[in-house]
N, C-alpha and C positions, 0 to 999 in steps of 0.2 A: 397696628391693626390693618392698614392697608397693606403691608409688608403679606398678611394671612390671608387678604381677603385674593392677593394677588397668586400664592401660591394654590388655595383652596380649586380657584380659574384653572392654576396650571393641570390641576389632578383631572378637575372633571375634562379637561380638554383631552389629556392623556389616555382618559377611557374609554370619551368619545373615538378618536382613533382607533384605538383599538378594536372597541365594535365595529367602526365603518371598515377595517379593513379585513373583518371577517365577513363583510357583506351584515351585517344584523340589525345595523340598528335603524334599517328602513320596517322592519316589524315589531318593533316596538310599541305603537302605537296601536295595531292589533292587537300586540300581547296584552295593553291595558284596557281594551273597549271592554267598558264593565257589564254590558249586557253578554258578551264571548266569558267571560269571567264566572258568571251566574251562571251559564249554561254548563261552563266546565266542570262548576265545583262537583257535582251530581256524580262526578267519574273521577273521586279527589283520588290520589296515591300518593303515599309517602316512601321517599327514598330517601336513604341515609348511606350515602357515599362517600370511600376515598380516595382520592387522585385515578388510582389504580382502576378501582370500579366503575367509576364515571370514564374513563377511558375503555373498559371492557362494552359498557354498556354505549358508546359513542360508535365504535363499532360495529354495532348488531342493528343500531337502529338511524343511526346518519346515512342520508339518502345517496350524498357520494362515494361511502362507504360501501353501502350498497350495492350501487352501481358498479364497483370495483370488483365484489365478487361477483355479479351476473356477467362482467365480461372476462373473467373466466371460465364461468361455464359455456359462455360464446366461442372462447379459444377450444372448447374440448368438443362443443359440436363442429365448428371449422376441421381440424385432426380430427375427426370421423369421418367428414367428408370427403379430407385428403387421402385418408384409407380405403375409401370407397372406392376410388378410381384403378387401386389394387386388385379387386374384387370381380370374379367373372360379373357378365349384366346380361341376365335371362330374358325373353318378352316371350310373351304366347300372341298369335293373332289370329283372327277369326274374320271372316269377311264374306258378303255376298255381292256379284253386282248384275245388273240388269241392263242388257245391250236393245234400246227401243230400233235401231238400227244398226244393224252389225255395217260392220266397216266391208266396205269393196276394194279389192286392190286388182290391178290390171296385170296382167304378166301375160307371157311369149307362152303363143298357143302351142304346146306340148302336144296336144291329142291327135290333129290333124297331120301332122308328119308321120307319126304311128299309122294312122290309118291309108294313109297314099303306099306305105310302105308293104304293107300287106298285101294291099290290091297290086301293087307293081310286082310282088312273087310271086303273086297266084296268076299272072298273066292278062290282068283284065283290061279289057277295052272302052274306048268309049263310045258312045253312038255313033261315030262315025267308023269305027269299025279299026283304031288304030289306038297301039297300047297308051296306056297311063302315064303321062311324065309327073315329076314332083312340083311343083310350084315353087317358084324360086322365095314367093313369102307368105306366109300362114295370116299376120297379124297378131293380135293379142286377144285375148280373153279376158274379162269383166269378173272377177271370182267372191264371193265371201267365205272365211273361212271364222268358224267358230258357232254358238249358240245363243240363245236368248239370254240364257242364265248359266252363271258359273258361280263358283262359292271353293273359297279354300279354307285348310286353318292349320296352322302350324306352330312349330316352336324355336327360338332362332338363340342361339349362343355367342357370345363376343367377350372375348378373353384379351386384354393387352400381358403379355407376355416380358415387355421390357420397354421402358420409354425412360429415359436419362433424368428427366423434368419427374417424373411422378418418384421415382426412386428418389431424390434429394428433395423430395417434396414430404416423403416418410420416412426420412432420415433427420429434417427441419423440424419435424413435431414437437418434441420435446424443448428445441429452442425456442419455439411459439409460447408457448408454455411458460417458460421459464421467464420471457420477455414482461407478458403481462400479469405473472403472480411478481416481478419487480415494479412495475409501475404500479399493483395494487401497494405495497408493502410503502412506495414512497407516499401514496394517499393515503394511509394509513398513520404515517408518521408523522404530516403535516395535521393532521386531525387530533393526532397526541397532541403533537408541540400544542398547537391553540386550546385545546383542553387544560392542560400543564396550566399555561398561562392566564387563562378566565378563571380560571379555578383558585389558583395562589391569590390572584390578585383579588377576590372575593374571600378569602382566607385573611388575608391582611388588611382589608378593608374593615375588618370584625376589629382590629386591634385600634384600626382607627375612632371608630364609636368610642372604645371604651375610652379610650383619649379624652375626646369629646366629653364625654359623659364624667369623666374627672375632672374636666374642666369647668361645664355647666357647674359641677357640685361645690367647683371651689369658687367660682360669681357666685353662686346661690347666696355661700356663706360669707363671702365677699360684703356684698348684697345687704344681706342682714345684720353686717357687723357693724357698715356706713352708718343703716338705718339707726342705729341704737347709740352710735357714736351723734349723729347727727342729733338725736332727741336729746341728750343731755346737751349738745351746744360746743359741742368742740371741733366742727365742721360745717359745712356749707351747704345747702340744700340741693347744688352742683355736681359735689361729688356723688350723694343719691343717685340722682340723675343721668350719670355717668355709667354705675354700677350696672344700674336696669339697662341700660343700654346694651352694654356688656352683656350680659347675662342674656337679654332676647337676642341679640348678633347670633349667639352659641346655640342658642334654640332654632334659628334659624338656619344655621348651616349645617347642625345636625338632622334637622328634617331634609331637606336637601339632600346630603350624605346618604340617606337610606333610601331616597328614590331611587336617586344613581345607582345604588349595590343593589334595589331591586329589579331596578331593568338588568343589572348586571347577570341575574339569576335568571331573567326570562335568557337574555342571551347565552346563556353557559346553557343550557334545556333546547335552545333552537340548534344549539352545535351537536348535543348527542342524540338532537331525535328525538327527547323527553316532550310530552305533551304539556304545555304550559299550565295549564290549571292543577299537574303534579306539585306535591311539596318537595321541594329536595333541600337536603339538609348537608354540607358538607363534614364533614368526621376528621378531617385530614386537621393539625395545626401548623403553623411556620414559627420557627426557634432561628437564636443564630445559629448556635450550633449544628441544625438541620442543613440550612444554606452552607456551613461552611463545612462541613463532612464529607473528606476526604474527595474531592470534585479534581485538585492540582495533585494530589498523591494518583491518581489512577488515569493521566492525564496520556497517556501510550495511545494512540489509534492507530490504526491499519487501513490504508483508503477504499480496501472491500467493506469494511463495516459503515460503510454509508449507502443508505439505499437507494438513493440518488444513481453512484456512481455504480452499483450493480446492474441497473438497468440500464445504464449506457454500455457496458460490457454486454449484458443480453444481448443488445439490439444488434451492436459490432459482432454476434456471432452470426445471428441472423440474416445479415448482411452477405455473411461470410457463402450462406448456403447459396445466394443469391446467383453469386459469382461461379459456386459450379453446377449452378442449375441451367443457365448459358450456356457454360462451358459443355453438358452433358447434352442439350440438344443439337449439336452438329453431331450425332452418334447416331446410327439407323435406330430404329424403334420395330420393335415386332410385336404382330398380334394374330390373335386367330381366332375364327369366325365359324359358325357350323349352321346349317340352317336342317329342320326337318319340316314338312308339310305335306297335307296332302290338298288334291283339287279336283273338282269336279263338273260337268257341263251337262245343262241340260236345254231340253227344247220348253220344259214346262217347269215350276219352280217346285220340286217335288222331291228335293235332299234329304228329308227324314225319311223316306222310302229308302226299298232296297233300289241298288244301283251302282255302277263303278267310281270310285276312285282312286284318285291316281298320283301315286307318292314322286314328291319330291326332296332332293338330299343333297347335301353338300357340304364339303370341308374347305376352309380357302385358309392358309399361310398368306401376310403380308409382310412384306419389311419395304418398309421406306425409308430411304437413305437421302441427306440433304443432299445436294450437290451448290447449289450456288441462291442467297437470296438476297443480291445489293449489299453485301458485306452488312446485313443488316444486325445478326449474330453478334458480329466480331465487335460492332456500335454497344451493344444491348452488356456485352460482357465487361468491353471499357467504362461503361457508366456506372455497370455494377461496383467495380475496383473503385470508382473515382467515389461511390459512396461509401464505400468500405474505411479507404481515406478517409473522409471527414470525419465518421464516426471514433476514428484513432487518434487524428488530432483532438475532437472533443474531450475521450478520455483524457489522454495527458495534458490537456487543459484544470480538466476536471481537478486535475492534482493537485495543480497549484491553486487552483481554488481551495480545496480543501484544506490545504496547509494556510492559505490565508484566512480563513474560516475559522480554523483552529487557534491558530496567535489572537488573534485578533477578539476571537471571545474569549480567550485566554485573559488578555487586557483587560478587556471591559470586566470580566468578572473581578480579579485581583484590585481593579478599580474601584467597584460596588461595593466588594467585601470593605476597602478600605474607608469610603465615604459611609458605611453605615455604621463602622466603628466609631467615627468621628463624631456622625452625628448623635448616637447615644452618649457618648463623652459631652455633649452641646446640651443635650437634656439635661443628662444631669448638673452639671454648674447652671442651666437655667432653673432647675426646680431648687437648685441652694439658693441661688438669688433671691428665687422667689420668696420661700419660708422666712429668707431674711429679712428683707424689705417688708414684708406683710408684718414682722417682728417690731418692726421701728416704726411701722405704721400703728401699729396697735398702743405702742408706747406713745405716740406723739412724735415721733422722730424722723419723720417719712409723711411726702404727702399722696394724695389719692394719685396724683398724675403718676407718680414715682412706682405706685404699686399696680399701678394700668400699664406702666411702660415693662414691666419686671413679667405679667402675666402674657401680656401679646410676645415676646423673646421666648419665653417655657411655650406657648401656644405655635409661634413657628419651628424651632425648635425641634417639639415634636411632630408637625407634620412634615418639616425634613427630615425626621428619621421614619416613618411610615413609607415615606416618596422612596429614601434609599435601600431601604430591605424589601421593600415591590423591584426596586430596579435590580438590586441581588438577586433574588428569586428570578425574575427573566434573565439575568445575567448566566445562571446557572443552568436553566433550562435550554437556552442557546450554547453554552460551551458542550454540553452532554448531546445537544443534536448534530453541531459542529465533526463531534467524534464519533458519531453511529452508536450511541450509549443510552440514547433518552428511553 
């Protein structure tokens, strides 16, 4: 019995883990507060899903999931804005302003040279009765030039015609693209995998009860055989004693058993987004034959079928644009610019009246060419490369991951398959045992201790073969993700 009660430890520990490292099983204790429970049922749903469906439906409503496809459509607003810079950019502008002091500006008296100049052709004298010379300096004049009020409004055009950076920047689109529909596909497929695996393992958890529950049946009648054998007197009131014992142990770790698989089911509900208070009912079953269906027959993979290793490929192209996006800005860049407006001045703020204004126009052609800036470029372009690099090695790192990934669940499954052959091979000589002993028990030929030691062997027995076709089933579900197959 301690032999059961030790392995029973082992399972709940195993599921534990499992929750904690899908993050879950710190909500658990919300998922049971029974007043959240009362409140939900009001909004009860039943779901009847299989593997498949429960993965469709994880999908659509798992918040990482989610997330996964809203940054996609981030990447497709981003390439629109990349295209944007493509794109001429129009503005209209319209403006009045009010000068409370027009500006003064000093300049070289013009006027009075003009005028000496005149007086000295026409002959004129001065009071003293002798002609007009020039002054050898006028000084300066004190001038404002302009109005109170002026007002323009106009419309101005800016076209980039060719810049190195914005052309591989709409050449990158698609690899932007491509980049994060691979990183969704890998959150996608970790979200599989832990579906797969809550999901089987609450599938064979079902096989575990009825275990249980074959068990309880044969204490039950255990139980009641003692009792009757005891009343006529050819046993010990020990053995009784024993029975019940027995028999409430199995009552009790079958109540147990079904907390655990039902936290199991809040948990498999927290992974697809299902609101707890839903019924769901799994529809899928696990067989050997299931598990062992042709997993090593179709065992061929290709390291693009991982989606893992496609996004490391995305990124490396990525990268790739990176290095002639550098490269393209030591290249002049041209653009062209146009402006129209008109403007007007007045003494009084009266521009909806009629009155002059006065057009403004022009067309400007730029090209700027780099010439020289602290070799800062030719930095910008070697780092590019050097991350290009990495990303390369990563890949063919990747590889040998993968190949190790591959063997290696290869084993572990070829492994699983073979311990859960074994241990149904252990069931059954434990349930021969058992019928037989219980046989000599019946006769007189066996005593209770002997048919107690024959039921806990059929009892671990069978929870080693539950333990090894749960470890088969993730055995499998990891060789198929190994290969980009799941």
């Amino acid at each position: 019995m301690n032999n059961v009660k030790t392995k029973y430890r082992m399972m709940r520990v195993r599921i534990k883990v499992w929750l904690i490292s899908l993050g879950l099983l710190p909500a658990f204790a919300l998922a049971q507060n029974p007043a959240a429970q009362s409140e939900n049922l009001k909004n009860l749903t039943k779901h009847e899903f299989s593997v498949q469906q429960a993965v469709d439906y994880a999908l659509k409503n798992n918040a990482t999931a989610k997330n996964a496809l809203i940054d996609i459509k981030l990447q497709e607003e981003t390439n629109k804005q990349i295209t944007a810079n493509a794109y001429p950019r129009l503005n209209g502008s319209l403006g009045t302003t009010y000068n409370a002091s027009i500006a003064t500006q000093v300049i070289p008296n013009f006027i009075s040279p003009a005028t000496y100049g005149v007086l000295i052709a026409e002959g004129v004298k001065d009071g003293n009765g002798n002609p007009i010379q020039m002054p050898g300096d006028f000084g300066s004049i004190a001038a404002q030039f302009g109005t109170k009020y002026s007002a323009n409004a106009g419309v101005s055009l800016n076209q980039l015609l060719f810049d190195g950076q914005v052309f591989v920047g709409l050449q990158a689109r698609d690899a932007s693209m491509n980049l994060v529909r691979r990183s969704a596909d890998v959150t996608f497929e970790n979200i599989k995998a832990n579906i797969h695996k809550v999901y089987y393992q609450l599938v064979v958890s079902k096989n575990q009860v009825e275990i249980l529950d074959a068990n309880i049946a044969l204490a039950e009648k255990n139980n009641k055989d003692t009792k009757v054998i005891y009343e006529n007197g050819f046993t010990d009131k020990l053995d009784v004693d024993n029975t019940t014992v027995t028999l409430a142990n199995l009552k009790t770790e079958k109540q147990k058993l079904l907390n655990m698989i039902s936290n199991g089911y809040y948990a498999l509900k927290l992974l697809m987004g299902m609101p707890i208070a839903d019924e769901l009912v799994l529809t899928d079953k696990v067989t050997e034959d299931q598990i062992k269906d042709g997993v090593l027959e179709a065992a061929a993979y290709k390291y693009e079928d991982r989606k893992d290793f496609q996004q490391a490929q995305a990124s490396k192209s990525l990268l790739e644009y990176n290095v002639r996006r550098y490269k393209l800005s030591q290249i002049p860049t041209v653009s062209l610019s146009a402006l129209y407006a008109k403007n007007a001045q007045r003494e009084k703020w009266n521009f909806l009246n009629k009155g002059d204004w006065f057009t403004i126009s022009n067309i400007d052609l730029s090209i700027t060419v780099p010439i020289f800036n602290g070799f800062y470029t030719k930095s910008k372009i070697q780092e590019a490369k050097l991350q290009v690099q990495k990303v390369s090695n990563l890949v063919e790192t990747m590889k040998l991951v993968i190949d190790n990934d591959v063997e290696a669940a290869k084993n572990n499954y070829r492994s699983a398959v073979a311990t859960m052959n074994s241990q149904k091979q252990n069931v059954e000589l434990a349930e021969k045992n058992y019928q037989q002993t219980k046989k000599k028990y019946e006769s007189g030929l066996s005593s209770q201790l002997a048919i107690e030691f024959a039921q806990t062997s059929l009892k671990t027995a069978q929870t080693n073969y539950i333990t090894a076709m749960y470890d088969a089933v993730i055995a499998k579900v990891d060789f198929l993700k190994a290969t980009g197959k799941l």
